[in-house]
N, C-alpha and C positions, 0 to 999 in steps of 0.2 A: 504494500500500500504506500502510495505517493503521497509526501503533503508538502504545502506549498501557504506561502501565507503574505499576505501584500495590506495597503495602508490607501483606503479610496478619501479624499478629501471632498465635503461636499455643507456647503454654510456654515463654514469656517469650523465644523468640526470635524476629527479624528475619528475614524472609526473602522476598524481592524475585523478583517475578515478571514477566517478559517478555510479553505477548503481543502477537502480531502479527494481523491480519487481512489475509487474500487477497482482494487484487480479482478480480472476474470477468475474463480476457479471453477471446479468442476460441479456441472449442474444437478440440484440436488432430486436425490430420486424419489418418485412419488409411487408410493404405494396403494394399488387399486386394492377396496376390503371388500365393497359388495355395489352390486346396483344401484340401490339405494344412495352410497356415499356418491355415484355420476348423477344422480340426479339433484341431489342435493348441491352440488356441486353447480350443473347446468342453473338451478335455481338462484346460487347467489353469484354466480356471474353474470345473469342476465340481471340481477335488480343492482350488482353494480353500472353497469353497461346505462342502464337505464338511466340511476342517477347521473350518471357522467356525460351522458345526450344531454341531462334537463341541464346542468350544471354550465355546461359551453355551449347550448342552441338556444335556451328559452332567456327572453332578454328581460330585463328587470322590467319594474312597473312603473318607472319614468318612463323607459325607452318605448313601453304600448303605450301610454298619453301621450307623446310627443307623436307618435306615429297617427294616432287618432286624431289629433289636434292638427295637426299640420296639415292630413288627407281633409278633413271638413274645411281646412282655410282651402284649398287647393277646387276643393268641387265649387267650392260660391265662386273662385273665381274663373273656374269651365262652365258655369252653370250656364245649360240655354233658357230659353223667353224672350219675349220681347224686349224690348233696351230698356225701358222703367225697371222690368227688374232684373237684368242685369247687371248695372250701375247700383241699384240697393243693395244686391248680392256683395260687390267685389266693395261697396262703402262698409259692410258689415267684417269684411275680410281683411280689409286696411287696419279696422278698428282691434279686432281679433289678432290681429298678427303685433300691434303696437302695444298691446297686454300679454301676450305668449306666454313670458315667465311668469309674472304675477297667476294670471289662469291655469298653467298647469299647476305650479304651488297648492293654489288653491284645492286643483284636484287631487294631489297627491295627498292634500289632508283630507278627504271626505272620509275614507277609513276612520280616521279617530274623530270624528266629528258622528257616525253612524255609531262609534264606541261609545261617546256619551249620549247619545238618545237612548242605545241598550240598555246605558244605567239607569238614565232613569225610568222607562220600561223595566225595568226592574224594580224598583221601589212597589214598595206596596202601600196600598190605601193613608194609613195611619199614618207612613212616614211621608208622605206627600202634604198632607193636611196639620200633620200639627202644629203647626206656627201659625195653622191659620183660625183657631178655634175660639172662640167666644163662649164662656159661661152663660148659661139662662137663668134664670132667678125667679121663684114665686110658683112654680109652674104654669110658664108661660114664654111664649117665644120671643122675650122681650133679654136682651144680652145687658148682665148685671156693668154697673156704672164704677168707675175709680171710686173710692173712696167710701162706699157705701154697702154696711153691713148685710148680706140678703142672704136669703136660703137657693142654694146652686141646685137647679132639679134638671139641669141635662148640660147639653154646648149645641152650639150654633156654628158651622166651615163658613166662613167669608171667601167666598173663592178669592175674590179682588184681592185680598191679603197674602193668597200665595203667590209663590217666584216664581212660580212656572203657570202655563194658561192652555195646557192640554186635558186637564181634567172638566170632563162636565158631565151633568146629571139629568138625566131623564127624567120627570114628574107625571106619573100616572096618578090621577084623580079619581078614584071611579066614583062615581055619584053614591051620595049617603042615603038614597032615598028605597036603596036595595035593602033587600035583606040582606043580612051578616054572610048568610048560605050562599048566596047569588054573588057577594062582594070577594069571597074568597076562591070561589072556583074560575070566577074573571080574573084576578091575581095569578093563581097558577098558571091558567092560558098561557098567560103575557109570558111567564116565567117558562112554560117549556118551550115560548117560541124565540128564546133569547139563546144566544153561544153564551157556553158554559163560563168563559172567563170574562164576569162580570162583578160587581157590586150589589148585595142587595138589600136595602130596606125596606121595613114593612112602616107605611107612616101610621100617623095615631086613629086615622078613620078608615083606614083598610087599603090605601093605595101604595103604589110602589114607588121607592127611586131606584133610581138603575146608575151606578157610577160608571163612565164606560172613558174612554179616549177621545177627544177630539180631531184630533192626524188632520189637522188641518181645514178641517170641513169649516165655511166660512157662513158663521150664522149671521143675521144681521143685525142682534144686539145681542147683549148680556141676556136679557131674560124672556125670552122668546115665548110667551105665554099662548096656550089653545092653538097649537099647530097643529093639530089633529083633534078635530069634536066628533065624537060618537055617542049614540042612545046611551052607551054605558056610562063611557070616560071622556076624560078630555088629558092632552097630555103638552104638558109643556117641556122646556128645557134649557135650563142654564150653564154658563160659563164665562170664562172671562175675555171677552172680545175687547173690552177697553177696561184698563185697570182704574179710570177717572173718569169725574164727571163730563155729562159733553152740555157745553151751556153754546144756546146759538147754534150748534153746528159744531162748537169747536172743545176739543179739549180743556180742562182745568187743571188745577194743583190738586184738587180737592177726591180723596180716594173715593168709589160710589162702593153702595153697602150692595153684595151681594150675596146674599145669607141662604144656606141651607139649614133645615134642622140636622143634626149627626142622631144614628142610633143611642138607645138607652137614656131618651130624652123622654122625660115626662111630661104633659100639661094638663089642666084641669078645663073642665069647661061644665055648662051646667044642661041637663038630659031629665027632660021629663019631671022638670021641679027639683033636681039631683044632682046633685055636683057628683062628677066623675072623673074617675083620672084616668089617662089614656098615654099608651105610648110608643117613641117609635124603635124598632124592633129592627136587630139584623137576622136578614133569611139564610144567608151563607156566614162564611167564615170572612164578614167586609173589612175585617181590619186589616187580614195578609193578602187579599186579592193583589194580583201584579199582573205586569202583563194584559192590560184591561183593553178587550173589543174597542172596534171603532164606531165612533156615532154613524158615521155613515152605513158601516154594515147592518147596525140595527135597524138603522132610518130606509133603507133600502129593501129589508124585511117587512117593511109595513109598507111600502110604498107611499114614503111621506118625503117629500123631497120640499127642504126649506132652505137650502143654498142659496147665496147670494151670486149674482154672476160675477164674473172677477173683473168686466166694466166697470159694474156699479162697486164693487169691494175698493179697485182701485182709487173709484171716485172718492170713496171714504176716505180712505188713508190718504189720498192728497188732498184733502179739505183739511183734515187733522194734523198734518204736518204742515202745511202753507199756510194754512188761513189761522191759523191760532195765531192773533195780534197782540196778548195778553203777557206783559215785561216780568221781571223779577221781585218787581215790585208791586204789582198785581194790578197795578194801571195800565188802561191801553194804550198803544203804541202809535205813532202818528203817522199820516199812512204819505209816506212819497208823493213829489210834484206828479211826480211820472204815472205813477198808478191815479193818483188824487181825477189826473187830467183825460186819461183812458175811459173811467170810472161814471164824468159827467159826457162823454164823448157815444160814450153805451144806454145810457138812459134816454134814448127815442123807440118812438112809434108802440109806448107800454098804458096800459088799460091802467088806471088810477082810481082809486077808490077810497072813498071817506074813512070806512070803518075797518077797525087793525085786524085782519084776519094774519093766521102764520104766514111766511113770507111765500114758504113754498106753493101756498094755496094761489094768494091773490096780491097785488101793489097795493098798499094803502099810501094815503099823503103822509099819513104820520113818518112812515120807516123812510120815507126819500129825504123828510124833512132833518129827523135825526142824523141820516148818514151825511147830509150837505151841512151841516154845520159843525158836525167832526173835521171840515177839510177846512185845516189851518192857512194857506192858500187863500189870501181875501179874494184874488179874481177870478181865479178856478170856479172858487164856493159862490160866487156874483154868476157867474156864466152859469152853474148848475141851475141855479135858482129862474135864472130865464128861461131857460130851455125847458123847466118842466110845463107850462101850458102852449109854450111855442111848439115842442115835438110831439107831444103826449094828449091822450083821450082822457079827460076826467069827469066824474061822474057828475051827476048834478048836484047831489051832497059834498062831494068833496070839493068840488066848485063855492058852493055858498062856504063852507068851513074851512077855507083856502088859510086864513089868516090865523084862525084858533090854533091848527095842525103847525102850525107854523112858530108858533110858542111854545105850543109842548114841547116841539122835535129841537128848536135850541135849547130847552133843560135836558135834554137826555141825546146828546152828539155822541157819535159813534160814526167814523167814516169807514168803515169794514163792510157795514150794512150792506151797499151798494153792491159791494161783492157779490153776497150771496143774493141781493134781488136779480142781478145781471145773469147770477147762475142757474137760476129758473124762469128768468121769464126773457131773457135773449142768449140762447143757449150759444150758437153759432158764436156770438161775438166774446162769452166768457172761456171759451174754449181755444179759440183765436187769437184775441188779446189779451184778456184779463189769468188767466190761469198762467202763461209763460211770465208773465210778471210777477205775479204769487211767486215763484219759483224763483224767478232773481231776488226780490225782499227777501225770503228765506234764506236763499245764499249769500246775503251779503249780511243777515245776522251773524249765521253762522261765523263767518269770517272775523267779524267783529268780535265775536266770543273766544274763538280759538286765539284772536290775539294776546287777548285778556287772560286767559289762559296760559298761553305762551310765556306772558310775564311773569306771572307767579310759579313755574315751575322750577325746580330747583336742578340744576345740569348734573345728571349721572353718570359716574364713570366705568367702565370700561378695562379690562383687564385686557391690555395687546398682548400679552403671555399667555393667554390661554389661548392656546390654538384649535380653538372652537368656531367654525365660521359655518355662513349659512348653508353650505353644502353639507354639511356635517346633519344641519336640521334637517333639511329635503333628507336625509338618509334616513333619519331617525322617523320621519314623517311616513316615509314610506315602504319602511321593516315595521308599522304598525306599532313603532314602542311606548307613542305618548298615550296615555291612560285619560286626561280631561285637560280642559282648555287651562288649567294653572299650569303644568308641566309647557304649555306650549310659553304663555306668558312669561312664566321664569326663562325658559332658555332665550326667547328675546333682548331678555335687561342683559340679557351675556352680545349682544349683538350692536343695538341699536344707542344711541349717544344723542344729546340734543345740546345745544350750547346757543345761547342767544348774543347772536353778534351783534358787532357796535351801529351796521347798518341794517343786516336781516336776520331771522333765527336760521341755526343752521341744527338739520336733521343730518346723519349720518350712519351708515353703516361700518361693521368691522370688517374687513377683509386683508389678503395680502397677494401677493404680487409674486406669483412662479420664481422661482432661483435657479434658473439653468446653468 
């Protein structure tokens, strides 16, 4: 046996290298014992073989997203059709191809992003809701107050008060007016036509909740009452679709109560001259249920389809995000020349009416009046003010009460108004102009905010010795090792540096630079 030993120099350090060379001797002889040991044999050189194909042919799970990512950039830009979509194709492929890293990143993490849904798909009942429970007091559904001595006769879920918004509850009703006999064998119906991994409670006059999953199903509010009426029941169902009040249209600070009663709740109520006590009762085992059905499978079992369209869902959530004009300080915000001017520019050819119905319904003079004197703008708010009998139908009442409506609406200014009259009753034009605007105001909060932000953050540093860079994470991302989103946040603060310079803030990443 040969050895040989040499000295490779490589970023300034020393580092000494062994090798050895094998002589040939004589090949060692293999002894056949029975069939058995050739087949055994045939067995684990083919499952080496095997691994040793997957090991050098099968290419990692970046190189199939890149391969997939790049083929989808590649078809939008062969894609045939006419030239409109064409040109929207290879616009969407520009866009797609100037995010590439970011988008794959992104998909390399849906694995641990699918991890933590698992987990919490995993959680069962009780550990999902207890942060969010409310004591009852008296026997009654009424949730005991700080500071005040009461007798606790069950608890109350606020869903609004948990952290998460995939749980919700199905409310069967059956009518009281049944016999007890009749109220119970419509209960079990319901119950065997339900998949087994549910929640169940029996309430205090005989009807069901059904705790199940959400998975996305877009209902159109928190408490969606009598989506289903029948001779028997009626069936409602809640969840948490907005954690806050929606005042106007629009979001608040202010949390909205949305309250279940929970199993093992008592209340009293009075029965034929008789105070009796009733209560509500779990049918299964609802405290470890896990893994819980989705609304829609259930909903889809009864052929009750209360989804929102994802039009109108979007509608929502850009109303809730843009049109909330309501500051920090819980005053309203003052609305732009630009939008101010749009705003009086959109108020023709609209039906006026004396008396305040909701805005969505009808134009009253009151709500034009309020919104024109929210517009700080003296000529703007002077040019609105003309235009309303110049452009506009008004009625014969709100003709004669032109003047009255017109003192009310300067005590109670609010220039936002206008927005949402614009968004019901000249849809085209709120859509066209007034909505992209919404959408610059909010961006130019936001910007405002991050500044503010900016300032107050204190600059993190950074350890250039640890030679942990973001390939390191795409690796880690993509061998599935991050367990939930803190594992991802911490190795970030190993990455990412912020320092507010003397003319802009500067964001920065760690990296380093090949040694050849």
């Amino acid at each position: 046996m040969a050895t040989e030993e040499f000295s490779k120099d490589k970023s300034n350090q020393q580092t000494n290298v062994k090798c050895e060379t094998l002589e040939k001797g004589p090949k060692r002889k293999y002894t056949r014992k029975s069939k058995t040991d050739d087949k055994a044999k045939a067995m684990i050189d083919q499952m080496i073989n095997e691994q040793t194909n997957e090991q050098t042919i099968e290419p990692s799970k970046r190189d199939i997203i890149e391969e997939k990512y790049d083929q989808h950039i590649s078809d939008l830009i062969n894609s045939e059709g006419d030239l409109e979509t064409r040109i929207v194709n290879q616009q969407i492929a520009y866009k797609l191809e100037k995010t590439r890293d970011e988008n794959i990143f992104l998909e390399i993490l849906k694995p641990v992003l699918e991890l933590y849904i698992q987990e919490q798909d995993s959680k069962t009942i009780i550990e999902r809701v207890k942060d969010a429970m409310i004591n009852t007091v008296n026997y009654t559904k009424i949730g005991q107050q700080e500071g005040k001595k009461q007798q606790i006769t069950g608890k109350l879920i606020d869903l609004s008060l948990m952290s998460e918004d995939n749980l919700c509850v199905i409310d069967i009703d059956i009518h009281k007016d049944k016999p007890i006999e009749e109220i119970d064998k419509i209960r079990q119906n319901l119950i065997d036509s339900l998949p087994p991994n549910v929640g169940l409670v029996k309430t205090a006059h005989g009807g069901l909740h059904i705790y199940c999953n959400r998975n996305n199903y877009r209902l159109p509010s928190n408490r969606n009452v009598k989506v289903a009426i029948t001779d028997s029941y009626d069936i409602d169902v809640f969840a948490q679709m907005t954690k806050y009040k929606i005042d106007n249209g629009q979001e608040t600070k202010e949390i909205v109560q949305n309250r279940v009663v929970a199993p093992n709740t008592a209340i009293r109520e009075t029965k034929n001259n008789q105070r009796v006590t009733l209560k509500y009762e779990a049918v299964n085992d609802w405290e470890n249920a896990s893994h819980l059905a989705s609304l829609r499978e259930i909903l889809d079992k009864w052929n009750i389809d209360i989804e929102m369209s994802y039009k109108d869902y979007a509608q929502q959530l850009h109303d809730r995000k843009y049109g909330i004009q309501i500051n920090d300080e819980g005053t309203i915000e003052q609305m732009s020349d630009e939008l101010a001017q749009a705003c009086v520019d959109g108020l023709k050819n609209l039906d006026i009416h004396n008396y305040p119905q909701p805005i969505n319904m009808e134009v009253s003079l009151l709500s034009i009046f309020c919104g024109l004197y929210g517009i700080t703008n003296e000529s703007i708010r002077a040019e609105g003010m003309n235009n309303i009998r110049q452009f506009n139908k008004l009625s014969a009442n709100a003709d004669k009460n032109y003047g009255q409506s017109a003192s009310n609406g300067e005590r109670k200014p609010n220039p936002w108004i206008l927005t949402k009259i614009l968004r019901y009753h000249n849809k085209d034009y709120y859509e066209q102009i007034i909505k992209p605007l919404l959408k610059k105001n909010y961006e130019a909060k936001k910007k405002e905010k991050q500044i503010l932000i900016n300032q107050t953050l204190i600059p993190n540093k950074i350890d250039l010795q640890d030679g942990f860079t973001l390939l390191d994470m795409q690796e880690k991302a993509a061998n599935g090792e991050y367990e939930n989103e803190e594992q991802i946040v911490m190795d970030l603060t190993r990455l990412l540096v912020y320092y507010e310079g003397e003319t802009e803030d500067i964001y920065a990443i760690k990296g380093y630079d090949a040694i050849c």
